[in-house]
C-alpha positions in Angstrom: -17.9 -73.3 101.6 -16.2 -71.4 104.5 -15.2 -73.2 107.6 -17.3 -70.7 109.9 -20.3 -71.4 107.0 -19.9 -75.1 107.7 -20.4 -74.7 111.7 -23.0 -71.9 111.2 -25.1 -74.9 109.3 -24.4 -77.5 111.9 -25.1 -75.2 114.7 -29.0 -74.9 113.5 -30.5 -78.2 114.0 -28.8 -78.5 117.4 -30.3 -75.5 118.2 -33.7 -76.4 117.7 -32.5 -79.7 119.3 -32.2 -77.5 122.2 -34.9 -75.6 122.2 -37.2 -78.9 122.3 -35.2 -80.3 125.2 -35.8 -77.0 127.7 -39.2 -77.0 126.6 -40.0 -80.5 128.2 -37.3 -80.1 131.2 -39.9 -78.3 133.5 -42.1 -81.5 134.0 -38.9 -83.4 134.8 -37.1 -80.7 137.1 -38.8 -81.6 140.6 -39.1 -85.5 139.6 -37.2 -86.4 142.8 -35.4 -84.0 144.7 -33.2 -85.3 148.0 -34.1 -83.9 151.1 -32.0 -81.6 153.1 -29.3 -83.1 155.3 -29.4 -83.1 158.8 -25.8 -81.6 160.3 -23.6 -84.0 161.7 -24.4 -83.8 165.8 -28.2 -84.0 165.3 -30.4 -81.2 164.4 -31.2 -80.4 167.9 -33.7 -79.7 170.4 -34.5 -75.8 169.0 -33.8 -73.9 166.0 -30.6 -72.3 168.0 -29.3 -75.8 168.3 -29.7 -76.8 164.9 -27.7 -73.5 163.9 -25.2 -74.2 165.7 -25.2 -77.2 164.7 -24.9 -76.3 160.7 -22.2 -73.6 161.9 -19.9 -76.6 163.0 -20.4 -78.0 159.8 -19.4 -74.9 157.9 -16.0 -74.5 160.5 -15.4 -78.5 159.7 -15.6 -77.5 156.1 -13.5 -74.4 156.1 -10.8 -76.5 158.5 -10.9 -78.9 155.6 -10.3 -76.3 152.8 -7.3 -74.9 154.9 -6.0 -78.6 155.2 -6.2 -78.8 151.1 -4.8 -75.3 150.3 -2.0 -76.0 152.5 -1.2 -79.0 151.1 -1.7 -77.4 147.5 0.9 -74.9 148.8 3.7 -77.0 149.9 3.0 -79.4 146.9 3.5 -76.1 144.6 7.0 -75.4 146.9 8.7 -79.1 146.4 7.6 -79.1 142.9 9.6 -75.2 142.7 12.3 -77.1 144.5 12.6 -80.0 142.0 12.9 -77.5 138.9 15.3 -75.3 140.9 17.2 -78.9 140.9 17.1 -79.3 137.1 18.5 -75.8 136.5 21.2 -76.2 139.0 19.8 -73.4 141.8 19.4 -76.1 144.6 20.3 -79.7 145.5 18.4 -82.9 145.8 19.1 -82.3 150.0 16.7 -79.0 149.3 14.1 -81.3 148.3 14.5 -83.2 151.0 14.3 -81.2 153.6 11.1 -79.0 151.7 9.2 -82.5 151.6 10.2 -83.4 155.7 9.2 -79.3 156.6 6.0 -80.1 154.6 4.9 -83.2 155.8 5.8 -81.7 159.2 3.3 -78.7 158.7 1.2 -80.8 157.1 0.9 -83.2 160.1 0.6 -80.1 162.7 -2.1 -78.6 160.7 -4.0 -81.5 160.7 -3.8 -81.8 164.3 -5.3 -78.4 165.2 -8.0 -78.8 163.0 -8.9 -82.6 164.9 -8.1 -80.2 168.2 -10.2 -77.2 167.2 -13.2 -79.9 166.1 -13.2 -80.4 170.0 -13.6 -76.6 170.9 -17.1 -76.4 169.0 
């Protein structure tokens, strides 16, 4: 018996498997959903408010996603740096000063995001 033939054999039951455990997910799907969160200031005297309201969220969230790609960038730059050291391209004083310029940019980026939270 083929190695595909063995695992075209095994595959069957746990299809029908399957097949019985979708059928009896509808009567569990809306069991107990949570209920929407309120944004973070309040949800407001009108609808405008409460938009607003849910847009600051979204800005908070996209400050936050800047705050990770940048440091996802300078991570990817010191760790660039470091094999640059093992081949003999740059010096440990590189890193050094890639890891102080990052932390630096790090810390300022932080900062306008806390600033720009007070603009909204």
């Amino acid at each position: 018996m083929s190695l595909s033939r063995l695992f075209h054999c095994a595959r069957r039951p746990l299809t029908r498997f399957a097949t019985l455990a979708l059928a009896a997910l509808p009567a569990s799907v809306l069991a107990a959903l949570p209920q929407q969160q309120a944004p973070t200031r309040g949800e407001g005297s009108n609808w405008l408010q409460t938009m607003q309201n849910y847009i600051y969220d979204g800005a908070m969230l996209i400050g936050v996603g800047l705050c990770a790609f940048a440091l996802f960038i300078v991570g990817r730059h010191s760790i660039g740096i470091y094999h640059d050291i093992h081949l003999g391209k740059a010096k440990w004083a590189d890193l050094g000063g890639t890891v102080a310029v990052g932390v630096t940019l790090l810390g300022a980026i932080v900062f306008l995001v806390t600033q720009a939270t007070k603009i909204f």
